[in-house]
C-alpha positions in Angstrom: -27.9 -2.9 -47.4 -24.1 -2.7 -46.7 -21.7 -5.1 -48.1 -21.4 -8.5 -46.2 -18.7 -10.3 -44.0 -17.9 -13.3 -42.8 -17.7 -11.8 -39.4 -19.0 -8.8 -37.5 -17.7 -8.4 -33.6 -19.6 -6.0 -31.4 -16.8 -4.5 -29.1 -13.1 -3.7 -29.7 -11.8 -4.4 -26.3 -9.1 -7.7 -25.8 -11.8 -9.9 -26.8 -13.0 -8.3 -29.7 -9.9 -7.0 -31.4 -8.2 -10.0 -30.8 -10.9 -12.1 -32.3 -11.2 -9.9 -35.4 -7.4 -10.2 -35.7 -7.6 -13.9 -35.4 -10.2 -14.4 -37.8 -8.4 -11.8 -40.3 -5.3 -14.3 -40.1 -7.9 -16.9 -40.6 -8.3 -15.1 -43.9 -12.6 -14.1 -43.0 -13.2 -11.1 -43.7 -14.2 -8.8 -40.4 -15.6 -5.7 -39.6 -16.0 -4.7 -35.7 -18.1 -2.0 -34.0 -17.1 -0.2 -31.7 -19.2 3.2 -29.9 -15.8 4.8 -28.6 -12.2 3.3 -29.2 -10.2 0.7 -30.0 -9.4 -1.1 -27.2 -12.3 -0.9 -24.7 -11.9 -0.3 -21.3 -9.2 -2.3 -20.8 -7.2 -0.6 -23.0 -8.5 2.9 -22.6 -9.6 2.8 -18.7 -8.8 -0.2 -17.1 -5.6 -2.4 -17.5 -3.0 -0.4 -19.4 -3.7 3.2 -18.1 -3.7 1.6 -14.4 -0.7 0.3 -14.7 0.9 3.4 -16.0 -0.6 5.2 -12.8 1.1 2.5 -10.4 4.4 2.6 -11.8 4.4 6.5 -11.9 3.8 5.9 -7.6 6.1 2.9 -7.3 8.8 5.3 -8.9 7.8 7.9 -6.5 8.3 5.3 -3.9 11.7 4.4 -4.9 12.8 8.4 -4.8 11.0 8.8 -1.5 13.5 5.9 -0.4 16.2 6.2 -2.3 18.6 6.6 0.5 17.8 2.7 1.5 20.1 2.2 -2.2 22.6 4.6 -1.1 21.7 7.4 -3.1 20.6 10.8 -2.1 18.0 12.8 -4.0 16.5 16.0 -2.7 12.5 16.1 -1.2 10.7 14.9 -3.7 7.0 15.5 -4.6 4.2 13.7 -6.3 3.2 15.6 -9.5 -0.5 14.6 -9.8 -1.5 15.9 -13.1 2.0 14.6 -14.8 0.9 11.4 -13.4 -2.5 11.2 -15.3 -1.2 12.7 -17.6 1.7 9.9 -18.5 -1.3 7.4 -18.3 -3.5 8.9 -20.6 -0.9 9.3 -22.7 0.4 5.3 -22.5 -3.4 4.7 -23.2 -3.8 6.5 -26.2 -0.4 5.3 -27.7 -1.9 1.5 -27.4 -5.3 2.7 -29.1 -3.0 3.6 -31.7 -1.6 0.6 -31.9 -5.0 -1.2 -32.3 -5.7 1.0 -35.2 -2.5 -0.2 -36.9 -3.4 -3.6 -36.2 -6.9 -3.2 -37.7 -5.2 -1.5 -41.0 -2.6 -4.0 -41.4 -5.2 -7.0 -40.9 -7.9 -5.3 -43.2 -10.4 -5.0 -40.2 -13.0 -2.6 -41.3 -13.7 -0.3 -38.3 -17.7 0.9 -37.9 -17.4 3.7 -35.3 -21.1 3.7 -33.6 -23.3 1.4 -31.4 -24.1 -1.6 -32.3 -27.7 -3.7 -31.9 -28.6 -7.2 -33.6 -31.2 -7.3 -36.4 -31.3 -10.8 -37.3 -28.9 -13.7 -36.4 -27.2 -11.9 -39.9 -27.3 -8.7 -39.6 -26.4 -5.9 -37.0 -27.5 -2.0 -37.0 -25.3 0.7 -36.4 -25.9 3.9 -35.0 -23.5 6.4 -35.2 -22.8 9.5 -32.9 -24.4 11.8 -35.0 -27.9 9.3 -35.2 -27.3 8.1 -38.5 -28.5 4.1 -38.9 -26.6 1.3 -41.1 -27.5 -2.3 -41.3 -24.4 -5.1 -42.5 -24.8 -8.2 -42.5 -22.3 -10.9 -41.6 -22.4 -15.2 -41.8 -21.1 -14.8 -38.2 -21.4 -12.4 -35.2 -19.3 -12.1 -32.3 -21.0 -9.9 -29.2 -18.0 -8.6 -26.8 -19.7 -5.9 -25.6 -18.0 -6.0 -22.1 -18.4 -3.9 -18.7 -19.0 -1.4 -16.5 -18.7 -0.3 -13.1 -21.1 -2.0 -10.6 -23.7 0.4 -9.0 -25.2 -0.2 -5.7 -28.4 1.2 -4.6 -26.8 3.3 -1.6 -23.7 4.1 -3.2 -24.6 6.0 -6.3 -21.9 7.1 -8.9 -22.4 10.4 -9.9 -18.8 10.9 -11.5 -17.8 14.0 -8.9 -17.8 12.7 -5.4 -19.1 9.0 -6.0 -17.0 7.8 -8.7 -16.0 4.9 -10.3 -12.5 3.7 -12.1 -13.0 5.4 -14.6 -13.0 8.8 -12.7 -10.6 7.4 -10.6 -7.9 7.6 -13.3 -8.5 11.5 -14.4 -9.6 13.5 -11.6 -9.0 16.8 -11.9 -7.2 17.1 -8.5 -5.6 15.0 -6.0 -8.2 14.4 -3.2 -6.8 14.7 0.8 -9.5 11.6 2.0 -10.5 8.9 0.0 -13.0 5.9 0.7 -12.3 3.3 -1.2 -15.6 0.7 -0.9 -14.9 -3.3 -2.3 -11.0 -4.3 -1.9 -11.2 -6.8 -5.4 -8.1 -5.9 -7.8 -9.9 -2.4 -8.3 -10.1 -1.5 -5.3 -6.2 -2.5 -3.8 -4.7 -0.9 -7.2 -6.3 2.5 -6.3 -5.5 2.3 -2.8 -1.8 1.7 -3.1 -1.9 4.5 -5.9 -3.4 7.1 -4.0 -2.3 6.7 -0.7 1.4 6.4 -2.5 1.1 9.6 -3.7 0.0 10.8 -0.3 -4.1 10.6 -0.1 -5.1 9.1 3.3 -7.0 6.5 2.0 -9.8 4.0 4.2 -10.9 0.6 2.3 -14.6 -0.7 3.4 -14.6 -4.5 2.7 -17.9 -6.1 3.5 -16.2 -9.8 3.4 -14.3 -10.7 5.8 -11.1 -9.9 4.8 -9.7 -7.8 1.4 -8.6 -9.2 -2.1 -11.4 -12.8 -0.9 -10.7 -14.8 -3.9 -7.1 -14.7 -3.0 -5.7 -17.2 -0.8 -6.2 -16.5 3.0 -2.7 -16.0 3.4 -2.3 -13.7 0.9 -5.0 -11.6 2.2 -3.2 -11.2 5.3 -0.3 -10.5 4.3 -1.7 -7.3 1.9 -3.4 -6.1 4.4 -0.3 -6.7 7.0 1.6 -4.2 4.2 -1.5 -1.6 4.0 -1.3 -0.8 7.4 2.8 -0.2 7.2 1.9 2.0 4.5 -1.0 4.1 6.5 -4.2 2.4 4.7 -7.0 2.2 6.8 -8.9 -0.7 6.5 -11.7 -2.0 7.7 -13.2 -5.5 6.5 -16.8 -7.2 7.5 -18.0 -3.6 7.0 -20.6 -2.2 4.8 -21.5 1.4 3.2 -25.1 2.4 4.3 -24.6 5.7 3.1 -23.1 8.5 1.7 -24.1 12.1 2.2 -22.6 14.0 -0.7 -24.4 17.5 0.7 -21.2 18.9 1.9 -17.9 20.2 0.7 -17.2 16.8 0.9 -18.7 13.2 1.5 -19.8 11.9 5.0 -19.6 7.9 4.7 -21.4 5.7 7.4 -19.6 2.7 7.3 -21.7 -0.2 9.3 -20.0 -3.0 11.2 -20.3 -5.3 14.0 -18.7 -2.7 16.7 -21.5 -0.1 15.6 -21.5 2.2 12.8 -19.0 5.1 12.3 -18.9 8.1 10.1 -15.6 9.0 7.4 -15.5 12.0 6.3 -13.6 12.4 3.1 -13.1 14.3 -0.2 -14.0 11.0 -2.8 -15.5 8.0 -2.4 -14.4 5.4 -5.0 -16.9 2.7 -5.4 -15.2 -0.4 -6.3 -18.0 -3.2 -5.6 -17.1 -5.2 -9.3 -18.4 -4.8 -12.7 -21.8 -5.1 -14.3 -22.2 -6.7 -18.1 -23.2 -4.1 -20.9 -26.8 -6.9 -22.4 -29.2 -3.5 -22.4 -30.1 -2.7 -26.4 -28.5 -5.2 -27.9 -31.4 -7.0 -29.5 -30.8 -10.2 -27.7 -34.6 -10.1 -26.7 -36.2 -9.8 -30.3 -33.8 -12.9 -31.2 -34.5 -15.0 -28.0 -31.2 -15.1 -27.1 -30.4 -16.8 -23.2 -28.8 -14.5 -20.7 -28.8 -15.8 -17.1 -27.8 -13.5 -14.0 -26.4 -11.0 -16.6 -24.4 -13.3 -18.7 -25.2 -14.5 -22.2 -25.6 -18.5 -22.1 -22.5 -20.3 -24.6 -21.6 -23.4 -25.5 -17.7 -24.4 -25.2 -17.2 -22.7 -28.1 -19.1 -19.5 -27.4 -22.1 -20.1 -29.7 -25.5 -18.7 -28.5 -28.8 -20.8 -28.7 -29.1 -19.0 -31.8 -26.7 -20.2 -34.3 -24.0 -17.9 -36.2 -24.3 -15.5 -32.9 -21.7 -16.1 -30.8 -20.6 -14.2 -27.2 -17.1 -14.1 -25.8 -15.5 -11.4 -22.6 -17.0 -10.2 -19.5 -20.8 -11.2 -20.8 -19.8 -14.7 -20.9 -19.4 -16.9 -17.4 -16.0 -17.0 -16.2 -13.6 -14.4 -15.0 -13.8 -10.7 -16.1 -10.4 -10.6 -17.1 -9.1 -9.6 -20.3 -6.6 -11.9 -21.2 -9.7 -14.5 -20.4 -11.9 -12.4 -23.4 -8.6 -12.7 -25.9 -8.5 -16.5 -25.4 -12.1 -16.9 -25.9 -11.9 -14.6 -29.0 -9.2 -16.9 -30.3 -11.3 -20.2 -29.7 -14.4 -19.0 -30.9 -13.1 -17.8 -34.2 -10.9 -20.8 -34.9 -14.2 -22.7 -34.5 -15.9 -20.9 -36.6 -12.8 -21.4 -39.3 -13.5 -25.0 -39.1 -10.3 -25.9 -37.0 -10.4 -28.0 -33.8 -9.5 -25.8 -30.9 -9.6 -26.9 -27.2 -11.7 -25.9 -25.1 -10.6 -23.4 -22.3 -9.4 -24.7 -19.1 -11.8 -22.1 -16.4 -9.6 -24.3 -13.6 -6.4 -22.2 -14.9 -6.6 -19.0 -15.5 -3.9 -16.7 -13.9 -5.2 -14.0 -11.6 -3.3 -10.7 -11.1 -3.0 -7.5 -9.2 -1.0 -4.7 -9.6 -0.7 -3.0 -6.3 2.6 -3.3 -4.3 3.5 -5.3 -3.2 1.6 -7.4 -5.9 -0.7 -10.4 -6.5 -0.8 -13.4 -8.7 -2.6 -16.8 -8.1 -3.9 -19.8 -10.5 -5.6 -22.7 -9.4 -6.9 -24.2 -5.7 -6.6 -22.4 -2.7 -5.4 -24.3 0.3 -8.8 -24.1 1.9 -10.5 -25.2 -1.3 -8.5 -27.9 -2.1 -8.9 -29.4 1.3 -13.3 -28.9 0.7 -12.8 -30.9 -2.7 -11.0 -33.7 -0.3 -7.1 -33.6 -1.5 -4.3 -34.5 0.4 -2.4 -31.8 0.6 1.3 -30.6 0.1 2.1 -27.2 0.9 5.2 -25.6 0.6 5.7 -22.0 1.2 9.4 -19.8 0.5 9.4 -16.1 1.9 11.2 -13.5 -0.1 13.2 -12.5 3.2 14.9 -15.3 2.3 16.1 -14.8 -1.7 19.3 -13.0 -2.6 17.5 -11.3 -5.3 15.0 -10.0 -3.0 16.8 -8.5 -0.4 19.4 -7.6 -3.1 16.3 -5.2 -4.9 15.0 -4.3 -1.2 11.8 -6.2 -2.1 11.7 -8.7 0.7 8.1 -8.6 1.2 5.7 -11.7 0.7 6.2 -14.9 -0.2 5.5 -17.6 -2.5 2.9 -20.1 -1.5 2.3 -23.8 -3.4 -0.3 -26.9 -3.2 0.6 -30.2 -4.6 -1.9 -33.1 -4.6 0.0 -35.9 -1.6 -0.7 -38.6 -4.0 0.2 -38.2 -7.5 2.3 -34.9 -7.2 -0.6 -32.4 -9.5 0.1 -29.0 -9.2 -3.2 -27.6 -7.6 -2.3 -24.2 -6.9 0.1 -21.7 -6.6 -0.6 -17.9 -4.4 2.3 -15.1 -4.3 2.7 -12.2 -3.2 5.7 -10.0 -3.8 7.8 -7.9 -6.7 7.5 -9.2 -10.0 5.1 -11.6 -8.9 2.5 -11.0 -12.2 5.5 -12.2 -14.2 6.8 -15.0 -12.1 2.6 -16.6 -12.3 2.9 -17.9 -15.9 5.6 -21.1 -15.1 2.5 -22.0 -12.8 0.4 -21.8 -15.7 2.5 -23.3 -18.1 3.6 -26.6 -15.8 -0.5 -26.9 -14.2 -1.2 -26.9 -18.4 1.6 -29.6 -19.1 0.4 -31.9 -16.0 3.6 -31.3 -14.2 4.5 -32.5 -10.9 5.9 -31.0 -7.9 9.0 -33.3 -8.4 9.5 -32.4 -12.1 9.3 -28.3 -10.7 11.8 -29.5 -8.4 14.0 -30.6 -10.3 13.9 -28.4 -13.0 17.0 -26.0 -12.5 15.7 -22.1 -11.8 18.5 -19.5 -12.6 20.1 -17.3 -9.4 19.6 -15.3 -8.2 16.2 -14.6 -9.2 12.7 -13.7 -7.8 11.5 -16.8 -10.0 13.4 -19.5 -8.6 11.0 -18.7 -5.1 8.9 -21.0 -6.9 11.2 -23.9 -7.1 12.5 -23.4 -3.4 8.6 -23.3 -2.0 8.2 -26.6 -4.1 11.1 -27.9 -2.2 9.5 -26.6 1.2 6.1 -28.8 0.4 8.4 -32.1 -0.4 11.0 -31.5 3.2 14.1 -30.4 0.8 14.2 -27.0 1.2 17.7 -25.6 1.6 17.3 -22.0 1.9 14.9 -21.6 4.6 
């Protein structure tokens, strides 16, 4: 038997590491497994490497319209390979970082997979078969996600792919199909079509990006179309025949059904938890619909296990997993942590122009039976905007009539993901439209949209 910890965390990604790097501080002592790199998917294949893609085609963008800022450039073209390239390259200098992190915290690392014995101890196989049993007062299961499959839309990693795919393919398809229109789906479309892939998105809801606000949806979708994206929503993929050069999609929809040819299809229908062979079974631990049950402190039925990330209810976000890590393990150090607040996490997507929401839409606030006060500021109308040629969107807000809450708060613009977190701070302090009023935002700036769409909900708006 290996030497024992006070914790062992299944899964490196943000919940993982940053709960091992929590409880280090916390001064247990950690080890976490991990099958394939620090970092998880996030890290590796999701939200860093993504982001490095979309800024290398926003940049393109900006050179492609560079005489808009009064400079000339000759043709530019999109360098394809350069571009995954730079992103696998961004992704692998954070991994890095996360092994820094584990050395300077004295996180033992256990490279392999990783399957509960007991409610103490967890087995590790490595790559090469080899088995290894620790044991550990506490165990942390993070194992995360992976790409949803549906029955008639079959990944097979060349012409039905996932995100994964999606960020190293080996050459620049002509025709993409882009199937579910979630944060996946409109970060991929805006890349590729950017960078000069026609690109269709089949949404079977009735418009794309759904959990966003309605007006937000319309106003993506209004900026799709500018950009060539064809999309068509309260559709749905029958099938794909891949026996072809290419794919031939039939794409199902109240008018009839229609057939897209195309080089990819990218199937972006959400993500699926990763329970199988973790030994949750053999300990009788709960799962419901694919999610392990938790208490508000991510404790199993089965005592010293806990669960924290994607397996967990709640959002599949990461910076959801890293809060959850953080709770959980300052629990289990005996401190009094507060329990997380599901009614304000910040949602964001990276396309352009790009998303960020947190709290009540306007049509769900109205179902719950508020009052409503709702204020929105366009960003044709801010100096900074038009002064960065980014006058597109808006910033959209929902007070409470009666007592002034902050329920909600839906943009859509530049720099948006950025702007989202005074939402987030002021909905956590129990602030008021009038105290977001009055608090003086610098100018010009995106940021002060917020204020000035507060003032539109309250009749004081002087900009607009």
């Amino acid at each position: 038997m290996a030497a024992n910890y006070d914790l062992i965390v299944i899964g490196a990604g943000p919940g993982g590491y940053v709960a091992a790097i929590r409880a280090s501080q916390l001064g247990m002592k950690v080890a976490v497994v991990e099958r394939e790199a620090l970092g998880g998917i996030c890290l590796n294949w999701g939200c860093i490497p993504t982001k490095a893609l979309l800024k290398s085609a926003q940049v393109f963008e900006y050179v492609k319209h560079a005489a808009d800022y009064g400079i000339q450039i000759a043709e530019a073209s999109a360098d394809f390979n350069g571009m995954i390239a730079r992103s696998r390259n961004v992704a692998n200098g954070m991994s890095k970082g996360i092994e820094f992190l584990f050395k300077k915290n004295k996180i033992e690392k256990l490279m392999g997979i990783g399957k509960l014995v007991s409610k103490e101890s967890v087995e590790v196989t490595t790559a090469e078969g080899k088995k290894e049993v620790y044991t550990a007062k506490n165990i942390i299961l993070a194992t995360g996600g992976r790409s949803r499959q549906l029955p008639n839309l079959p990944i097979d990693g060349k012409k039905i792919i996932g995100y994964r795919e999606a960020m190293s393919l080996p050459t620049q398809p002509k025709k993409m199909v882009i199937v579910g229109s979630g944060a996946i789906g409109v970060e991929f479309a805006y890349f590729y079509a950017a960078v000069g892939t026609e690109v269709t998105i089949v949404e079977f809801m009735p418009r794309i990006v759904p959990v966003e606000d309605e007006d937000v949806s319309k106003e993506l979708e209004r900026q799709y179309k500018k950009m060539g994206i064809k999309i068509l929503t309260s559709s749905e993929v029958t099938k794909v025949d891949t026996a072809g050069a290419g794919c031939k999609v039939l794409v199902k929809n109240a008018k009839g059904e229609e057939v897209i040819e195309c080089d990819i299809v990218l199937s972006a229908v959400g993500v699926e938890t990763n329970l199988e062979n973790l030994g949750l079974e053999q300990l009788g631990i709960k799962t419901e619909k694919g999610k392990v049950l938790v208490d508000d402190f991510f404790q199993t039925n089965v005592k010293g296990v806990y669960a924290i990330g994607d397996i967990v209810r709640g959002p599949a976000l990461a910076h959801v997993a890293s809060a959850e890590g953080i709770i959980c393990v300052e629990k289990i150090a005996g401190h009094h942590p507060e329990p997380l607040d599901y009614n304000n996490i910040p949602g964001c997507t990276y396309c352009t122009p790009e998303i960020a929401s947190v709290g009540l839409t306007e049509a769900k606030a109205k179902e719950m039976g508020y009052e409503v006060k709702v204020g929105k500021f366009p960003f044709s109308a801010s100096g900074k905007a038009s002064a960065a040629g980014a006058k597109e969107g808006f910033v959209k807000v929902i007070f409470d009539a009666k007592y002034g809450e902050f329920l909600g708060a839906h943009l859509i613009g530049a720099n948006v993901t950025e702007m989202i977190a005074e939402v987030v701070v002021a909905r956590k302090l129990e602030t008021t439209g009038h105290e977001i009023l009055k608090a003086v935002h610098p100018h010009p700036t995106m940021s002060e949209a917020i204020m000035e769409a507060t003032a539109a909900a309250y009749g004081e708006v002087i900009h607009i």
